[in-house]
VMD Tcl script that builds the backbone (N, CA, C; Angstrom):
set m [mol new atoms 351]
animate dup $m
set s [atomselect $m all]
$s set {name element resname resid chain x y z} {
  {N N UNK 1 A -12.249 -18.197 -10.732}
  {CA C UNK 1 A -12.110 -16.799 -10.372}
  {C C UNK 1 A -10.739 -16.293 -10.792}
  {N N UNK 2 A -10.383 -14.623 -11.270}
  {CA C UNK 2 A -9.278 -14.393 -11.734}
  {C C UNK 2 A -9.139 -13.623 -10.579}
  {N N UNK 3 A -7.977 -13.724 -10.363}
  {CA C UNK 3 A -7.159 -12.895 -9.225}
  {C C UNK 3 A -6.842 -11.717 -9.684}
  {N N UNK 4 A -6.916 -10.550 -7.879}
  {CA C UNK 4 A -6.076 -9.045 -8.731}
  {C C UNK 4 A -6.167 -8.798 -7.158}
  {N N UNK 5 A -5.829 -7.574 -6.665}
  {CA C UNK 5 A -4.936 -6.757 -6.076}
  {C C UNK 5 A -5.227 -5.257 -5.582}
  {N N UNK 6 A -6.559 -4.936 -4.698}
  {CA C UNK 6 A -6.611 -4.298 -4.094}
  {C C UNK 6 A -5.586 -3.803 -3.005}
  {N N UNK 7 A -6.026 -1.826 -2.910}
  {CA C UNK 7 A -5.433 -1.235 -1.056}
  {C C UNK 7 A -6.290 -0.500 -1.129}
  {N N UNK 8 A -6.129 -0.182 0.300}
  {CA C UNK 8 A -6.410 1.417 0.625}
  {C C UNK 8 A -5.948 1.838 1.922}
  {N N UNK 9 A -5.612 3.036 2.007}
  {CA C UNK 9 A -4.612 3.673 3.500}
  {C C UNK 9 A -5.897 4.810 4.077}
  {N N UNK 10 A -5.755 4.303 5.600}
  {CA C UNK 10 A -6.459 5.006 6.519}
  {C C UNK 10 A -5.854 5.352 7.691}
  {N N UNK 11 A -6.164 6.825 7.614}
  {CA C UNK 11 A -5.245 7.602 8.760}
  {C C UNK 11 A -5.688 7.403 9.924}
  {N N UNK 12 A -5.373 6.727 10.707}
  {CA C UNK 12 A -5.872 6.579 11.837}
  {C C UNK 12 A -6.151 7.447 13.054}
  {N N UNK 13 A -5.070 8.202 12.584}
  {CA C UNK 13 A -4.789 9.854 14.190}
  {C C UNK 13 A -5.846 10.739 13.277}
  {N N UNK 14 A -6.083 10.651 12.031}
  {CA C UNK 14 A -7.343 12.108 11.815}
  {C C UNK 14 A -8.526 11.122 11.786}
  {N N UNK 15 A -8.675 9.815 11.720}
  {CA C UNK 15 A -9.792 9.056 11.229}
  {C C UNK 15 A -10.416 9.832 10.232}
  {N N UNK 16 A -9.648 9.737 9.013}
  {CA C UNK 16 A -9.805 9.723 7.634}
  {C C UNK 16 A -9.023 9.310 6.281}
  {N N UNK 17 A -9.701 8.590 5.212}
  {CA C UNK 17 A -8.930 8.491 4.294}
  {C C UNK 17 A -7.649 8.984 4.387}
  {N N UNK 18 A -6.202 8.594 3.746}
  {CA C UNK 18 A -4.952 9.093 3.582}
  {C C UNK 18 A -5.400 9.772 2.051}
  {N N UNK 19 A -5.554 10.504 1.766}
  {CA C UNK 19 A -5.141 11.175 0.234}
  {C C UNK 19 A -4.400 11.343 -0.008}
  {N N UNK 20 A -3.857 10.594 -1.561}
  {CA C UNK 20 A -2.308 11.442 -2.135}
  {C C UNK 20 A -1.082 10.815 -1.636}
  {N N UNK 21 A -1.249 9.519 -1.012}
  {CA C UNK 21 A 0.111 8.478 -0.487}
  {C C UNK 21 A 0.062 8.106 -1.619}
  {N N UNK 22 A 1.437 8.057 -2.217}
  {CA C UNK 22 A 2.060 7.017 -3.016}
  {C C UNK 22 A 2.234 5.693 -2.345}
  {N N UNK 23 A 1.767 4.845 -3.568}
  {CA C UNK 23 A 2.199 3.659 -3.599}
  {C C UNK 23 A 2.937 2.312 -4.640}
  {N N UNK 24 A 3.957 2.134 -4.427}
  {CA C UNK 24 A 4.355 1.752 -5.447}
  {C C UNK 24 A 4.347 -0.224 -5.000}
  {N N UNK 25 A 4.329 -0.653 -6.322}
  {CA C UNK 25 A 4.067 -2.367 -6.001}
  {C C UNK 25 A 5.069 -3.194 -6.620}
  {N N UNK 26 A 5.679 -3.676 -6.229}
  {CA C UNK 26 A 7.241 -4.809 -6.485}
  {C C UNK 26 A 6.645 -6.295 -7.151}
  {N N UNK 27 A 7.458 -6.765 -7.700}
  {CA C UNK 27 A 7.227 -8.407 -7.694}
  {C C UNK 27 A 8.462 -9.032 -7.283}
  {N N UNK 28 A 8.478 -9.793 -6.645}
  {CA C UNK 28 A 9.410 -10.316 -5.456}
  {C C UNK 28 A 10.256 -11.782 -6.629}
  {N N UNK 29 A 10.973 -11.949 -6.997}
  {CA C UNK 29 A 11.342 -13.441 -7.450}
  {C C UNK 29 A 12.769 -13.458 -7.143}
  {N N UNK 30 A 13.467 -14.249 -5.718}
  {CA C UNK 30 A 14.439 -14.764 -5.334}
  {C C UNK 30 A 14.962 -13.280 -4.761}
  {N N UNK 31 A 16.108 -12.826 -5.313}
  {CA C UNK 31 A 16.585 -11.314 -5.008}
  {C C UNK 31 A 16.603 -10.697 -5.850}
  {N N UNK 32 A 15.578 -10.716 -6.908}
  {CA C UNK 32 A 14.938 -9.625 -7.303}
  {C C UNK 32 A 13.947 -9.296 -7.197}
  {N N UNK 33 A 13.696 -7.763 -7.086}
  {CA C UNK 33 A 12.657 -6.938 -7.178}
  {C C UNK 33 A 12.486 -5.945 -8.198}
  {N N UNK 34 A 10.960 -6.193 -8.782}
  {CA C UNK 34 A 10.432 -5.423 -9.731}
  {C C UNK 34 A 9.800 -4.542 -9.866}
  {N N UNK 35 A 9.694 -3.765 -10.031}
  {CA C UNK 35 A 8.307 -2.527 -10.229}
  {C C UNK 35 A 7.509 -2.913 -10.991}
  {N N UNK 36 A 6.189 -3.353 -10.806}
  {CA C UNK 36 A 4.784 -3.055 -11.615}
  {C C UNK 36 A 4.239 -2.125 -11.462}
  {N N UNK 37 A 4.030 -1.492 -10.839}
  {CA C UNK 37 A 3.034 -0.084 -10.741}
  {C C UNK 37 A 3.490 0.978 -9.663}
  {N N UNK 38 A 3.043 2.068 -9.732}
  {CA C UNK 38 A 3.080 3.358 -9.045}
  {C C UNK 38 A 1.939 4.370 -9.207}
  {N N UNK 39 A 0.953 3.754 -7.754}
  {CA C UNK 39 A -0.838 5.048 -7.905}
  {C C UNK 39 A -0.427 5.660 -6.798}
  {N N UNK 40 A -1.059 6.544 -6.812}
  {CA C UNK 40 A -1.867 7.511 -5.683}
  {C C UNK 40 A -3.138 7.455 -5.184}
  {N N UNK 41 A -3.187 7.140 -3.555}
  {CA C UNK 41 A -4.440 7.018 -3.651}
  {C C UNK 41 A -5.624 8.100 -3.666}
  {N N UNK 42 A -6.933 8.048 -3.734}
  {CA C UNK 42 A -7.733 9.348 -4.005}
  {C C UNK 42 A -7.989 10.137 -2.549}
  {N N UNK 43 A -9.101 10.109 -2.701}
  {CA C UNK 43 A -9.186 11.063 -1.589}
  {C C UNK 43 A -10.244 9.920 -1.005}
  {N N UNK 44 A -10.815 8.677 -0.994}
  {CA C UNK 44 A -11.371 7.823 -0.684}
  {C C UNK 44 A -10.301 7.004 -0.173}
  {N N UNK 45 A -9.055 7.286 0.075}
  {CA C UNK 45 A -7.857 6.918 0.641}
  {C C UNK 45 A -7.266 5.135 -0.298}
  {N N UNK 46 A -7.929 5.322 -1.635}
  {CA C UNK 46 A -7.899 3.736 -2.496}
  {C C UNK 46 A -7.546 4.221 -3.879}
  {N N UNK 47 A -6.754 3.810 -4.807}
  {CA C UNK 47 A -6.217 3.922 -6.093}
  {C C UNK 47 A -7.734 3.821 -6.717}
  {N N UNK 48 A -7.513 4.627 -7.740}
  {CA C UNK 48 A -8.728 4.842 -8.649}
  {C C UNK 48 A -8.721 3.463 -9.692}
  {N N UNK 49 A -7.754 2.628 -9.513}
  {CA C UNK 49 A -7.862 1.277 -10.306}
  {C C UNK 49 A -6.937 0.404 -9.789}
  {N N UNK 50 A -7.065 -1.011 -9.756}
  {CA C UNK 50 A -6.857 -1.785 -9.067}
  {C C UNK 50 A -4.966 -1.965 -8.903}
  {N N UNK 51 A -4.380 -2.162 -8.192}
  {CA C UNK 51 A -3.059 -1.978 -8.213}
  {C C UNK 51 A -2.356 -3.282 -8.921}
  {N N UNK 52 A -2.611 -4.249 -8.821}
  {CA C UNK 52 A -3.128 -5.269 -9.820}
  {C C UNK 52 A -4.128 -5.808 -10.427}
  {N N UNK 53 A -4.167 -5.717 -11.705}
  {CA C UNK 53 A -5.644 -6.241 -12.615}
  {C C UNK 53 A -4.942 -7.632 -12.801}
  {N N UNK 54 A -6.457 -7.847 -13.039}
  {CA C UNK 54 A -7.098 -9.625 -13.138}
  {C C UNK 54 A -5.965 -10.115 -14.826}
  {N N UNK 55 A -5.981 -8.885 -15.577}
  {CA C UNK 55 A -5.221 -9.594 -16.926}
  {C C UNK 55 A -3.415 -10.208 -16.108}
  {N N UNK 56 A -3.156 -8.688 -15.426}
  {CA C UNK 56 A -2.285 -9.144 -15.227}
  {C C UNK 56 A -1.381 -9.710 -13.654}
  {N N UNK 57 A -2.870 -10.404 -12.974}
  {CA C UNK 57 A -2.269 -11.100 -11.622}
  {C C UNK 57 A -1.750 -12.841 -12.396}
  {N N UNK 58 A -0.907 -12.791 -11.388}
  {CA C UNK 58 A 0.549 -13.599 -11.221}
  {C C UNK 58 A 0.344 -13.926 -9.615}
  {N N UNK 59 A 0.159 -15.068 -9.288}
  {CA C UNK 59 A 0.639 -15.740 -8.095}
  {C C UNK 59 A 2.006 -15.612 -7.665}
  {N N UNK 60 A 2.236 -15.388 -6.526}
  {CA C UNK 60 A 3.876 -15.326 -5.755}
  {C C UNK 60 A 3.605 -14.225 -5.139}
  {N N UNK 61 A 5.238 -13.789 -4.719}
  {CA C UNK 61 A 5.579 -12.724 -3.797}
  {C C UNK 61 A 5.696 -11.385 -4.265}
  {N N UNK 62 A 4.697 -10.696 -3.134}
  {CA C UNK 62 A 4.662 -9.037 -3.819}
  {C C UNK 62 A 5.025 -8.007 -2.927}
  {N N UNK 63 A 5.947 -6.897 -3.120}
  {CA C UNK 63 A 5.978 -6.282 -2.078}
  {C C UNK 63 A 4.820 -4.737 -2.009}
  {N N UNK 64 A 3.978 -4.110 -0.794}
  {CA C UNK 64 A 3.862 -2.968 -1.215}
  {C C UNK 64 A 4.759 -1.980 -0.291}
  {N N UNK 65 A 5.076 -1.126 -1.400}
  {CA C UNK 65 A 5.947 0.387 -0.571}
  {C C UNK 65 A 4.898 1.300 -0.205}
  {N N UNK 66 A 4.685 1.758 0.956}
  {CA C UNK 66 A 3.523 2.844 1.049}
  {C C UNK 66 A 4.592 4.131 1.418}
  {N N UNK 67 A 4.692 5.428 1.078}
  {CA C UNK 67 A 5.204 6.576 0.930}
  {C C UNK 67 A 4.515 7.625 2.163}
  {N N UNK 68 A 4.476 6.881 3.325}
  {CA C UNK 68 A 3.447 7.339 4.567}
  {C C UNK 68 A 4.563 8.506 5.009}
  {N N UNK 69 A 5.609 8.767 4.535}
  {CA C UNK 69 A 6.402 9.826 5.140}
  {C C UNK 69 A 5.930 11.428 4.272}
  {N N UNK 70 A 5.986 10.910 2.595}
  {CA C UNK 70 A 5.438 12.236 2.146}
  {C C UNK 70 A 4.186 12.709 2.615}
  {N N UNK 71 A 3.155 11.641 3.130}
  {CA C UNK 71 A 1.791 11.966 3.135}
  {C C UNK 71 A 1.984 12.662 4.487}
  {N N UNK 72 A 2.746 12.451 5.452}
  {CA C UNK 72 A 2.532 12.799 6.563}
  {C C UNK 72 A 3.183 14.421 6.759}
  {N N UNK 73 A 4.561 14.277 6.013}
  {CA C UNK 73 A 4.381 15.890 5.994}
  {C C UNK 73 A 3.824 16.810 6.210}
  {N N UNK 74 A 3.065 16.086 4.409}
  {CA C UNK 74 A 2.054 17.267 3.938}
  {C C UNK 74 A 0.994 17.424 4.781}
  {N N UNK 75 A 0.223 16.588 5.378}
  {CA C UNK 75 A -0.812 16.374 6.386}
  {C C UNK 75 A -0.486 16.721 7.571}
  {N N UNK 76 A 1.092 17.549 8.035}
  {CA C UNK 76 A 1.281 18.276 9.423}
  {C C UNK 76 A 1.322 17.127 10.583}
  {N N UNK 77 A 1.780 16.289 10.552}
  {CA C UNK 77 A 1.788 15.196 11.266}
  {C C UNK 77 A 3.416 14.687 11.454}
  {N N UNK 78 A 4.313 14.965 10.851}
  {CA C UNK 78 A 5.457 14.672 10.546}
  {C C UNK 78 A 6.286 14.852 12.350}
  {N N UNK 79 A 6.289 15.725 12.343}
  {CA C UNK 79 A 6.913 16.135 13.550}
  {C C UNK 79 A 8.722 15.829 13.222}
  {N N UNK 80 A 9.574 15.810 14.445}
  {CA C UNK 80 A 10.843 15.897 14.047}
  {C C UNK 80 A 11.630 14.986 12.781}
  {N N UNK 81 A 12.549 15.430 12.128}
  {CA C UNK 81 A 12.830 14.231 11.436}
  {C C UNK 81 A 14.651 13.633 12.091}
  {N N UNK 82 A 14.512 12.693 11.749}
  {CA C UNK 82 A 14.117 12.046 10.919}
  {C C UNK 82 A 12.145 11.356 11.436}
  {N N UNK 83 A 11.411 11.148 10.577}
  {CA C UNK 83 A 10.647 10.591 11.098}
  {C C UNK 83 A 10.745 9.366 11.387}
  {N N UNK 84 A 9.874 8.703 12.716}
  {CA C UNK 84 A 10.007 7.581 12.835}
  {C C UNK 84 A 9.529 6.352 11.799}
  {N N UNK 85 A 8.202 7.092 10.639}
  {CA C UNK 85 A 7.854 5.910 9.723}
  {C C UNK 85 A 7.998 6.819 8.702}
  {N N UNK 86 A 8.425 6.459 7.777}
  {CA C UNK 86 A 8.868 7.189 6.286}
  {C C UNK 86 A 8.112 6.033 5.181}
  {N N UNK 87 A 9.359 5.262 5.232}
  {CA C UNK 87 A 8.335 4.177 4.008}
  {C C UNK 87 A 8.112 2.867 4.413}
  {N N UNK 88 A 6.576 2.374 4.364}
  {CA C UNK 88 A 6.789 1.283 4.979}
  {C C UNK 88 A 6.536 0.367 3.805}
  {N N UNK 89 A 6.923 -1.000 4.339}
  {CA C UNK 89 A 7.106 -2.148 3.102}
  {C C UNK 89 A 6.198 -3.053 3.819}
  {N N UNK 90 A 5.074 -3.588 3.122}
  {CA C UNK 90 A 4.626 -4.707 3.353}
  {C C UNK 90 A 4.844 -5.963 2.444}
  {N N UNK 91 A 5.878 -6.864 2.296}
  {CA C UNK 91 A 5.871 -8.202 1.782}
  {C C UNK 91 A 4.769 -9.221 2.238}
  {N N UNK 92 A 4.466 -9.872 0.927}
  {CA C UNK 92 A 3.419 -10.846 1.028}
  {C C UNK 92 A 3.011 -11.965 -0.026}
  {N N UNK 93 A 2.451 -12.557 -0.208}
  {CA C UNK 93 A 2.176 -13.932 -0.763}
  {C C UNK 93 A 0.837 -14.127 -1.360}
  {N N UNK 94 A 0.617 -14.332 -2.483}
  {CA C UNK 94 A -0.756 -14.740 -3.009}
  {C C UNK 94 A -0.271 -15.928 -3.784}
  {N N UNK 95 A -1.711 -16.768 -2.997}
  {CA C UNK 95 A -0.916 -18.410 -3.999}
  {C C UNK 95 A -1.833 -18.822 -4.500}
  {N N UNK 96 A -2.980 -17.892 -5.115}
  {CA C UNK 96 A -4.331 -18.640 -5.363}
  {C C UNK 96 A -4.689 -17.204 -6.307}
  {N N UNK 97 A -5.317 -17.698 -7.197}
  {CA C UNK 97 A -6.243 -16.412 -8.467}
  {C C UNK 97 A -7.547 -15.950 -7.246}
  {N N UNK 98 A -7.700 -15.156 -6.275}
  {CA C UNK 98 A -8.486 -14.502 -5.642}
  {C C UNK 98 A -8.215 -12.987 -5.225}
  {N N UNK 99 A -9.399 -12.553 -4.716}
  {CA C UNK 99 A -9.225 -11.156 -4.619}
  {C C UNK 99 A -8.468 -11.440 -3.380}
  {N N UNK 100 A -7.273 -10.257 -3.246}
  {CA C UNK 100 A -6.336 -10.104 -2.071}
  {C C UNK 100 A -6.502 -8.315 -1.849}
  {N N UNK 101 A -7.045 -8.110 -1.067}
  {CA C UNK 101 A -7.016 -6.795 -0.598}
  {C C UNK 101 A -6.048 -6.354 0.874}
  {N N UNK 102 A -4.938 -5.429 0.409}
  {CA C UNK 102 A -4.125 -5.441 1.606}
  {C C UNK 102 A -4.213 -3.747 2.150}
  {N N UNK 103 A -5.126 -3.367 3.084}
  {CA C UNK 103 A -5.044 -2.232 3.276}
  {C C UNK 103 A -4.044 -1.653 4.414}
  {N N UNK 104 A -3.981 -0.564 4.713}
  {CA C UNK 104 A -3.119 0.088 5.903}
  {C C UNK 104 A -3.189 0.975 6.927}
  {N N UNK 105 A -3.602 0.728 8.024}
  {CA C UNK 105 A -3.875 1.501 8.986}
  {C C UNK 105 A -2.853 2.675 9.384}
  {N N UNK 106 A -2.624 3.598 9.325}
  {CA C UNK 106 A -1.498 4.499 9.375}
  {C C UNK 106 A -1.805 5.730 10.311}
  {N N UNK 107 A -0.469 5.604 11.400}
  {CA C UNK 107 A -0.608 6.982 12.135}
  {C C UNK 107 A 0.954 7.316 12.084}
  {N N UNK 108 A 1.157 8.336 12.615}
  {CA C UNK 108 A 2.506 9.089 12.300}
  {C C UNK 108 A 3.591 7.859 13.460}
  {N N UNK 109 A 3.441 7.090 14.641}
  {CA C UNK 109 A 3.838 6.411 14.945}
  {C C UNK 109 A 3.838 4.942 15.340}
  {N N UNK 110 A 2.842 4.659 14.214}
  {CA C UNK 110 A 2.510 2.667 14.172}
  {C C UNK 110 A 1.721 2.538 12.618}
  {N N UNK 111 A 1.626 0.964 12.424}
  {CA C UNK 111 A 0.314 0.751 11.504}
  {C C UNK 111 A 0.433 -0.639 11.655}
  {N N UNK 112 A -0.478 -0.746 11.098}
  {CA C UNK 112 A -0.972 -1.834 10.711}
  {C C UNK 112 A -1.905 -2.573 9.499}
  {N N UNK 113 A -1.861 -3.894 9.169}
  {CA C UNK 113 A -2.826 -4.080 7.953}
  {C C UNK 113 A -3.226 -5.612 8.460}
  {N N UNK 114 A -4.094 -6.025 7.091}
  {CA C UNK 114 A -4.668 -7.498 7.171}
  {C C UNK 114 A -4.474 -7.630 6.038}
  {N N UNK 115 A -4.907 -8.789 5.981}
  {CA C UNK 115 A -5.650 -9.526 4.612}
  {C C UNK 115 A -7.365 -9.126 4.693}
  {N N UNK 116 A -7.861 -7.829 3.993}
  {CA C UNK 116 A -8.992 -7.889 3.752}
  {C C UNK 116 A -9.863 -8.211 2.857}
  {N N UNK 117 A -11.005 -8.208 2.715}
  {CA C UNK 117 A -11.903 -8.663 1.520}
  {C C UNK 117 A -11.960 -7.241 0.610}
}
mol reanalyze $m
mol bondsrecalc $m
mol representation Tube
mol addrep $m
C-alpha cells in the first residue's frame, strides 16, 4: 500500500463543515520545518486533493497548521481578540506507507482530532 495524507475541519458550534480554513502542512526533520503544501478546504469542510499524495508521502514527522482564527472571523464566531484559538498546530508521526487521515473538530473555544480512517 502507498501512503498519503488526508483532513477535514468540522465546526462543531454550527455543526457544519468549516469552509475556506487554510491549511498549511510542514515536514518536521530535527529543527527544521518545511512547507509542502497550502489548501483550503471546500465547502465539504476537506481539500479538494489530498494534502499529501501517494507520489509524494515520506514517512516521519509532519506538522498541520489549521488557520481556525481566519475562519472564525469570517464565520462571526471570533468574539474578543485576541482570540483564544487563532492557529492551531497539530504535530504527528506516520511510520508506515498507509492512509493517515487527521481531521479537526473546531469550535471558537476547544478542538479536537484523531487518527481517522
Amino acid at each position: 500500500m502507498t501512503g498519503y495524507l488526508t483532513t477535514h475541519v468540522l465546526d462543531t458550534a454550527k455543526g457544519c463543515p468549516a469552509q475556506g480554513l487554510q491549511i498549511d502542512l510542514y515536514r518536521i526533520e530535527g529543527d527544521t520545518r518545511a512547507l509542502v503544501r497550502s489548501l483550503v478546504t471546500n465547502d465539504d469542510g476537506r481539500t479538494d486533493e489530498q494534502i499529501l499524495p501517494a507520489d509524494e508521502f515520506e514517512t516521519g514527522v509532519y506538522e498541520l497548521i489549521f488557520h481556525a482564527g481566519d475562519y472564525l472571523r469570517v464565520s462571526d464566531q471570533s468574539g474578543k481578540e485576541p482570540l483564544f484559538l487563532d492557529q492551531v498546530p497539530l504535530r504527528f508521526g506516520m511510520s508506515e506507507p498507509a492512509h493517515y487521515h487527521v481531521p479537526l473538530l473546531l469550535s471558537p473555544y476547544g478542538y479536537s482530532t484523531y487518527r481517522g480512517s
